[in-house]
MARDREN-94577 format. One record per residue: residue in one letter; x, y, z of N, C-alpha, C, O, CB in turn. Coordinates in steps of 0.2 Angstrom, whole numbers, plus 5000, padded with zeros to 4 digits. Each point is the difference from the previous one (the first is absolute). Glycine has a CB too. Layout:
BEGIN
AXYZXYZXYZXYZXYZ ...
END
This chain:
BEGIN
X498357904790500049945003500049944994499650014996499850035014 X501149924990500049944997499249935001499849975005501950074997 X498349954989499449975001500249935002500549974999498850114993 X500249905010499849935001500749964996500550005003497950024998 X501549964993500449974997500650004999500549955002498850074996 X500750065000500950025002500349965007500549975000499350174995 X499949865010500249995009500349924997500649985000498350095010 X500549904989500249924997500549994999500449985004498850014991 X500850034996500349994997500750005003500449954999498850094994 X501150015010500550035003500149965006500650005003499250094992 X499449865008500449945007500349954997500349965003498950065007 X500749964982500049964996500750005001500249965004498850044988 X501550075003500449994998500549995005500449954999499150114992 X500649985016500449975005499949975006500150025006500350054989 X499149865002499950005004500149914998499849984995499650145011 X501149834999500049934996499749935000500249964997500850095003 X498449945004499749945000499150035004499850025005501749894995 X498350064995499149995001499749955003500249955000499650094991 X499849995012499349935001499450014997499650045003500849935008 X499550014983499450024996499349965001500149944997500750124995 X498549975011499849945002499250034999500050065000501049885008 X498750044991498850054998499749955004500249965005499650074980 X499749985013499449985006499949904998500249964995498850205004 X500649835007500249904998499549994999499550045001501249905006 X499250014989499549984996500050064993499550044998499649915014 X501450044985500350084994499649954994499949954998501750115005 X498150024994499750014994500650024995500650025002498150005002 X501149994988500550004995500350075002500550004998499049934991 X500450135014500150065001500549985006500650024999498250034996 X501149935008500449975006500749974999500550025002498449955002 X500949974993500449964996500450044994500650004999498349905003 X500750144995500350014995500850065002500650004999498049964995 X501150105011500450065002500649985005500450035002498450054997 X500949835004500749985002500549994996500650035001498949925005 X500350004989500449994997500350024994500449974997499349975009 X500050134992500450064999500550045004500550034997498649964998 X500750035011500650015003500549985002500650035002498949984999 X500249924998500849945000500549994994500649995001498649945004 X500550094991500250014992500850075001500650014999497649964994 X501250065008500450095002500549985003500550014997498850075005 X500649905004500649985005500549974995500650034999498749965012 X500649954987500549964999500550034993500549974997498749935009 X500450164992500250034993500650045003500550014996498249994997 X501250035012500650035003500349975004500350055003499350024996 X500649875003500349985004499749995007500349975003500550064989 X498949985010499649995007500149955003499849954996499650105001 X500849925009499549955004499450005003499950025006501049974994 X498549984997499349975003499949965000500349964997499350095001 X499949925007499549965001499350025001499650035004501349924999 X499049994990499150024999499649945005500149945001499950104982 X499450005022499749975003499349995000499750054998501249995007 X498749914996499350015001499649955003499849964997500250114995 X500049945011499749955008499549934995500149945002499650195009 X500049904984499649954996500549954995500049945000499050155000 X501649954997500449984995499750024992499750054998500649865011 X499950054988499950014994499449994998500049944999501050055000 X498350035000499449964997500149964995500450034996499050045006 X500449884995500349944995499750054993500249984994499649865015 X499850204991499650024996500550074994499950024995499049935016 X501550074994500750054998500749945000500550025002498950125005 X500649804991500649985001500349984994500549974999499149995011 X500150084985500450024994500450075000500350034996498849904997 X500750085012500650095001500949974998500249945003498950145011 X501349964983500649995000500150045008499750045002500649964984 X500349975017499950035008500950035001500549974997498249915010 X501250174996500650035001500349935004500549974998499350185001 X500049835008500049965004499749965003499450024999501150035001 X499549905005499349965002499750065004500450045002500049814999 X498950165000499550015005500049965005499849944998499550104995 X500849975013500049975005499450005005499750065000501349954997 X498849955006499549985004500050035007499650035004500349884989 X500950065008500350025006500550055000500150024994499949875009 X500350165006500350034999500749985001500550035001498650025000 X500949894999500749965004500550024994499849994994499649895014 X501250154995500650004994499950084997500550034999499449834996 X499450185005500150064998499950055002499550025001500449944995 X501050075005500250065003499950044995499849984995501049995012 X499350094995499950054998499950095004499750015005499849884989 X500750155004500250085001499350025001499750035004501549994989 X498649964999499250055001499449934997500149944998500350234997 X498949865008499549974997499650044996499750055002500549895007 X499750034984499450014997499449984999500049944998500750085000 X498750005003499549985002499350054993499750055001501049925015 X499349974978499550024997499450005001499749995005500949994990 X499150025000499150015001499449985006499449985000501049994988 X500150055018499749985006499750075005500350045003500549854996 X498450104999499650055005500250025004500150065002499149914996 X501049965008499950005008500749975000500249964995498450025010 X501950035001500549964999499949925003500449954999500250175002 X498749885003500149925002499749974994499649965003500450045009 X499950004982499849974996500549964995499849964996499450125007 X501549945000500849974998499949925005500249944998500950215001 X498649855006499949945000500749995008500650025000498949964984 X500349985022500150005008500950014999500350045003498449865002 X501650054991500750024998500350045000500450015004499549944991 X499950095000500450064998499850055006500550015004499649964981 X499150065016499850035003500750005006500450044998498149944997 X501549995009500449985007500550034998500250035005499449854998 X500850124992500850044999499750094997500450044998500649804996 X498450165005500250074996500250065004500150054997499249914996 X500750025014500250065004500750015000500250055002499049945003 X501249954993500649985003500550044992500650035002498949825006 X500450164987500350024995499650074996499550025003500949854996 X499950164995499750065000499549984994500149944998500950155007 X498449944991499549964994499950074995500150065002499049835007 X500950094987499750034995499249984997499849954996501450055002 X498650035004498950004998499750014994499750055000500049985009 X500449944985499850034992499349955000499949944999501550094994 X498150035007499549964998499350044996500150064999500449875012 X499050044988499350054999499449995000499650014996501050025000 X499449955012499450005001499750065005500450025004499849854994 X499450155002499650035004500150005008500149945001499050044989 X500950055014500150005007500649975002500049975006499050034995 X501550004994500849975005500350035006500050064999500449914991 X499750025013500050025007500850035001500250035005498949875000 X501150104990501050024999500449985006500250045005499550084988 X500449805005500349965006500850014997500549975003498349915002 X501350144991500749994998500550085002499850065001499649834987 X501350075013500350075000499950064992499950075000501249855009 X498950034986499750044993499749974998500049944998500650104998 X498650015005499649984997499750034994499750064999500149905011 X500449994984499850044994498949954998499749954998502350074995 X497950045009499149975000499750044994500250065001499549925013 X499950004980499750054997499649964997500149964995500650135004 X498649935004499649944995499550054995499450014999500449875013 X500850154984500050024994500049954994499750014994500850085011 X500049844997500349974995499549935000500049975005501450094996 X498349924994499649954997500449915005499749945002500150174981 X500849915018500349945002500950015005500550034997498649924992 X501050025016500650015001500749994996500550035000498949955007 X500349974988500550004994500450034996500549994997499049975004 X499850095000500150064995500350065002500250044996499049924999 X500950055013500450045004500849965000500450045000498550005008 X501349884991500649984998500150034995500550035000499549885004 X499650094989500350004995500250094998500550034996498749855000 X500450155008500450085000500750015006500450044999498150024999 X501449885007500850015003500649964996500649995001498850035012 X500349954982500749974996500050054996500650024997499449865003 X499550154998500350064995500350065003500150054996499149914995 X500950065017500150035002500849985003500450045001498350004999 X501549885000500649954999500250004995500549965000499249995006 X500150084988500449984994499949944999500449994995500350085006 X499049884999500049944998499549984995499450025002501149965008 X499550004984499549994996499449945000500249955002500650104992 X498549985005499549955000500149954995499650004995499750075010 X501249894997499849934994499949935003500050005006500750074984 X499349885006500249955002499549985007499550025001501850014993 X499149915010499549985004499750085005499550025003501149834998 X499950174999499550075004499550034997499450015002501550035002 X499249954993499450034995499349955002499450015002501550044985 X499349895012499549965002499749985005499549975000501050014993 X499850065013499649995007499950054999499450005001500849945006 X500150134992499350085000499349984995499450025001501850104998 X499149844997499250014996499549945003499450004999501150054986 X499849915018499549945006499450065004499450005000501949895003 X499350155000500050025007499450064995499449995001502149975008 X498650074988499650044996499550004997499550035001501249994998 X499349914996499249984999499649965006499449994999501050014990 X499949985014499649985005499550045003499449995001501649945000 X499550135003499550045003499750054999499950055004500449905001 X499650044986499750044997499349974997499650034997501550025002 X498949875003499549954999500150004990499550004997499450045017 X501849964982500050004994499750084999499650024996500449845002 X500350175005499750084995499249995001499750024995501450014992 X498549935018499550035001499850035005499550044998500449894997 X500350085011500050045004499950065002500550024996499749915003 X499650125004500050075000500650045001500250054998498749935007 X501349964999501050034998500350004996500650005001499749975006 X499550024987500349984993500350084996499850024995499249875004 X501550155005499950064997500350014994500149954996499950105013 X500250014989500650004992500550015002500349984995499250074996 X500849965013500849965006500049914998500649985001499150125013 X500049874986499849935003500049994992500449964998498750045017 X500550034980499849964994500950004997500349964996498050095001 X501950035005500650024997500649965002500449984996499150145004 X500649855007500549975003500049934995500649974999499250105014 X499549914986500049914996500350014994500349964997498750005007 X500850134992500249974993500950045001500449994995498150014994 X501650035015501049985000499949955000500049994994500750075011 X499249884998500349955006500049954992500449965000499050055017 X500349994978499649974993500550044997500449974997498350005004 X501350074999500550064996500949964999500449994995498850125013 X500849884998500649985001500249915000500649985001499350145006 X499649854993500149924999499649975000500049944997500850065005 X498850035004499649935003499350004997499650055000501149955013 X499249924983499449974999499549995002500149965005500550014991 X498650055004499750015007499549944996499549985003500750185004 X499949824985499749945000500349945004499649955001500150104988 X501049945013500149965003500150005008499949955004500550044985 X499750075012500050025009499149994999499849945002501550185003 X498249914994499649995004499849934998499849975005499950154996 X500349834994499949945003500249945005499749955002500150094991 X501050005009500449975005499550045007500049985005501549994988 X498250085007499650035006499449965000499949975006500650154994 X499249884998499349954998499649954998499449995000500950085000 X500349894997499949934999500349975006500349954997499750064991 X500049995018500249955005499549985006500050005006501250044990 X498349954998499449975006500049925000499949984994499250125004 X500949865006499949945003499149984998499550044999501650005011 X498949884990499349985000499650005007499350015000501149924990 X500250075016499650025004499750045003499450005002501149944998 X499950144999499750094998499349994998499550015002501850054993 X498849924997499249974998499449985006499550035002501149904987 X499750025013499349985005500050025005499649975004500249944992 X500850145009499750045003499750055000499650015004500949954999 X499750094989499550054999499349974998499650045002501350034995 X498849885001499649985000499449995005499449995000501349994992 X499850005014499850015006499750045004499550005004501049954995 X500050114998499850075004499750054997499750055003501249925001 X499250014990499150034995499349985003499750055001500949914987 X499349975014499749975004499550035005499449995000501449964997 X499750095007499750055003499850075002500050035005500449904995 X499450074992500250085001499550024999499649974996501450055000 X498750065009499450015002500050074997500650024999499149895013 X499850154987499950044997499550035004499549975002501049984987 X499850145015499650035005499850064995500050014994500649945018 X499250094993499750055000499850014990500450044996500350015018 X498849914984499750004992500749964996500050004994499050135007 X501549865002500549964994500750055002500549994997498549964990 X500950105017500550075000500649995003500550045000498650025000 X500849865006500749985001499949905000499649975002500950185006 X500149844987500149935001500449975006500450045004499549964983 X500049955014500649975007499949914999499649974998500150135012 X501049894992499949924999500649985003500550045001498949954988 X500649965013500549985004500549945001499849954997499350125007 X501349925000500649944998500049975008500150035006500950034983 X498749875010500449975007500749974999500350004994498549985011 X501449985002500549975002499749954996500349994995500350065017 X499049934990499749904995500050024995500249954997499049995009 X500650114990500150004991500650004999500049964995499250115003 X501449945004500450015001500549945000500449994995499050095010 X500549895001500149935000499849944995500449954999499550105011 X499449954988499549974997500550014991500249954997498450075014 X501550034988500350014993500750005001500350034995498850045001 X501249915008500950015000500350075000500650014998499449884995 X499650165008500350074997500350045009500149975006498750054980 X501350055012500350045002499550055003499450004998501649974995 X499350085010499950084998500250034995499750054998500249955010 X500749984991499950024992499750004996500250044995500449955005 X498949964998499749974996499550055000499649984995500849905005 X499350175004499550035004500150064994499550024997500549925018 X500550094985500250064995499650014995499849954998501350035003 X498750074998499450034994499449964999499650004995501350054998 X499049925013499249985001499550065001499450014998501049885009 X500050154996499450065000499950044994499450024998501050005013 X500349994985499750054995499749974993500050024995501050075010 X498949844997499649974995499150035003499650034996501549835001 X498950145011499450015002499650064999499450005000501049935005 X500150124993499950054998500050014992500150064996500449955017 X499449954985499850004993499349985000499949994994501349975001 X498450025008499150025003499850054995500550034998499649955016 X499350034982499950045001499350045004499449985001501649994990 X499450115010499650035005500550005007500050035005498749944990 X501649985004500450005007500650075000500450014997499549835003 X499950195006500350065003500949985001500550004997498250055009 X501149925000500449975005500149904997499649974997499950155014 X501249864991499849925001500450005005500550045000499149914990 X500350005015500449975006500249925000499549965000499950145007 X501149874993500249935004500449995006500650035001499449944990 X499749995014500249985006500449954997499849994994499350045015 X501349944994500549955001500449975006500550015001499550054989 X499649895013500249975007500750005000500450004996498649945005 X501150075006500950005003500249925002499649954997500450185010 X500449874996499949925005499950025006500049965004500849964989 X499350145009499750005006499350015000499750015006501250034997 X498849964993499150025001499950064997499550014997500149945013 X500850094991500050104995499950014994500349974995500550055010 X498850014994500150004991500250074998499850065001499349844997 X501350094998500350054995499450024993499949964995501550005009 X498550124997499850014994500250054994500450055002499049905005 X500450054989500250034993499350034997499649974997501449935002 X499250185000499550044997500150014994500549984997499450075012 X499649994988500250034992499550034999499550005003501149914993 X499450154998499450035000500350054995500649984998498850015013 X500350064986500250054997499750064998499450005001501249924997 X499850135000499750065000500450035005500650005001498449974995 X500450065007500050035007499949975006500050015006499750084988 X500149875002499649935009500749985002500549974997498349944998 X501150135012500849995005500049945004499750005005500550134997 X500049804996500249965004500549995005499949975005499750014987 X500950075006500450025006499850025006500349985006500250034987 X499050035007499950015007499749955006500050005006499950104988 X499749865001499749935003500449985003500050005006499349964988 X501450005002500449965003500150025006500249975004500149994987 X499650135008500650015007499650015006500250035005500850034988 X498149925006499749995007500249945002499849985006499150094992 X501549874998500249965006501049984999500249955002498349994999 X501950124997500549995002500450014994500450055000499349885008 X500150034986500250014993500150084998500150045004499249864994 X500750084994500450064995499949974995499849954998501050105008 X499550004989500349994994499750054996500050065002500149825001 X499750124992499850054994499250015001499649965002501449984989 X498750135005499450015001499549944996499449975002501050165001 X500049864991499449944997500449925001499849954997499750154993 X501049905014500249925002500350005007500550035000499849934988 X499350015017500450005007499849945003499549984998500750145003 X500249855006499749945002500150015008500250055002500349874987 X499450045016500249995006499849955002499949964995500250135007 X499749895005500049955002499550005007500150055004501049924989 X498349985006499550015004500049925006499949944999499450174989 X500949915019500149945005499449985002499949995006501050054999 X498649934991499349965001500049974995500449994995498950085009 X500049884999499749934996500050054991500150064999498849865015 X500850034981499950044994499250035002499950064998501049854993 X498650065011499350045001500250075002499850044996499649865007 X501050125002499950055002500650064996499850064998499749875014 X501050044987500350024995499750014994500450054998500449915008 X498750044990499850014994499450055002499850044996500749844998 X499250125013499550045002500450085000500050054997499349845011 X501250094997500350075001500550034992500250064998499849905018 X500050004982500350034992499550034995500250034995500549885006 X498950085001499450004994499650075003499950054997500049795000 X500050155009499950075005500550044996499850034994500049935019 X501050054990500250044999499950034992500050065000500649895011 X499450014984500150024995499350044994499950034995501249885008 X498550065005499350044997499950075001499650044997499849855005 X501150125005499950095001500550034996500050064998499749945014 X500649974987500750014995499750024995500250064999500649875004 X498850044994499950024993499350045000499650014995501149874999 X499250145012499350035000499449954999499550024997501150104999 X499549825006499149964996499849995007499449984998500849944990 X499850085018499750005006499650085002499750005006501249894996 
END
């Protein structure tokens, strides 16, 4: 039987127009394995269109872009859909979700518990990042890692690797950066175009949300939290919300760290982290969530009191301290 890849590779070659699109509200992994795809495509002649309900984050808007990222689907036809770094398929967001029955999809992703919504689903959360499953199907395309491709695999790569800190950090992952360096790309200059694009306002919302941050079971899990008025009050986003946690998890003694982050509907979304063996994944998925054993998020439909009660529960049996 033909692997995973090979199938791809092979719907790639005859097959002539995409819709390539990841989860909304996209991190660099997201961001990045789009528009690597996009890259591929356009390297072979392809027709795509890159989608994502959010658009571009202002914060990646130094990517060289095969084509715009659109917001909307208006205008983009397409034979197949691709669908990156997405757990759940409604997490592409009420748009796209609504046509995915209508066309055939491709599911490349690696998170834990994907539900294999695609006709091909290449899932293996073997790989440190989706990016890095792009960068083995261009070399399975013949196409070389250089140039701006190269530059969203290593976004998309260090990112959700937390910079080679993370437990996903393998010798696959360390080996993949120094080709990608091997071959051109400056990672004194990409990673300050990844990391230097904080705003004064980011400042004083994390300051805000430091603010709150409470420390349970002897310091063993931190939590802190974002409203809609911090929000407002600092001019920011939910983007602006990104790696609040795994700062909190620089505690020390801290096991676990968690952030809530209010919706505009009153919901709040949260964001785990932990490491080792402490499985945050399975928390998330007592209320819906996913994602990786040491980083996963979901979203909890209560006030923040009760939401931080029942988080804090959950992650106390989790880690055995109850």
């Amino acid at each position: 039987m033909r692997s995973p890849i090979t199938q791809i590779a092979d719907l790639i070659r005859r097959t002539d127009s995409f819709l390539v699109s990841s989860h909304a509200n996209p991190d660099g992994d997201a961001i990045g394995s789009t528009v690597a795809l996009g890259h591929m495509l356009a390297h072979m002649g392809k027709e795509f269109c890159l989608y994502n309900r959010s658009g571009l984050p202002a914060q990646f808007d130094w990517l060289h872009l095969p084509g715009p990222i659109h917001n909307t689907l208006a205008g983009c036809e397409a034979n197949w859909i691709f669908v990156l770094d997405c757990g759940t398929q409604h997490r592409v967001g009420e748009e796209l979700y609504q046509i995915m029955g209508t066309r055939p999809m491709a599911n490349v992703d690696h998170h834990l518990g994907n539900p294999m919504f695609g006709q091909f689903n290449w899932v293996d959360d073997s790989y440190p990042a989706v990016a890095a499953m792009i960068a083995d199907l261009a070399d399975e395309l013949n196409i070389p890692l250089t140039g701006p491709l190269a530059e969203a695999i290593y976004l998309g790569l260090v990112t959700d690797t937390g910079f080679f800190t993370f437990d996903n950090t393998t010798p696959a992952a360390m080996e993949l950066a120094a080709r990608l360096i091997r071959l051109g790309l400056n990672p004194g200059q990409i990673n300050a175009k990844i990391r230097n694009q904080w705003s004064v306002n980011r400042f004083r919302l994390w300051g805000e949300s430091f603010a709150t941050t409470e420390l349970f079971f002897e310091g063993q899990v931190a939590l802190a939290f974002v409203t809609q008025g911090m929000m407002e009050r600092t001019g920011t986003s939910a983007a602006d919300c990104e790696e609040i946690v795994n700062f909190l998890r620089r505690l020390r003694g801290a096991r676990a760290a968690a952030i809530l982050r209010e919706e505009p509907d009153g919901s709040y979304k949260f964001s785990l982290r932990s490491s080792g063996a402490d499985n945050v994944q399975s928390v998330a998925a007592l209320f819906g969530g996913g994602g990786h054993r040491n980083a996963a998020g979901g979203t909890i439909a209560s006030d923040i009191l009760s939401a931080k009660v029942r988080l804090i529960e959950s992650l106390g049996e989790s880690l055995g301290l109850v």
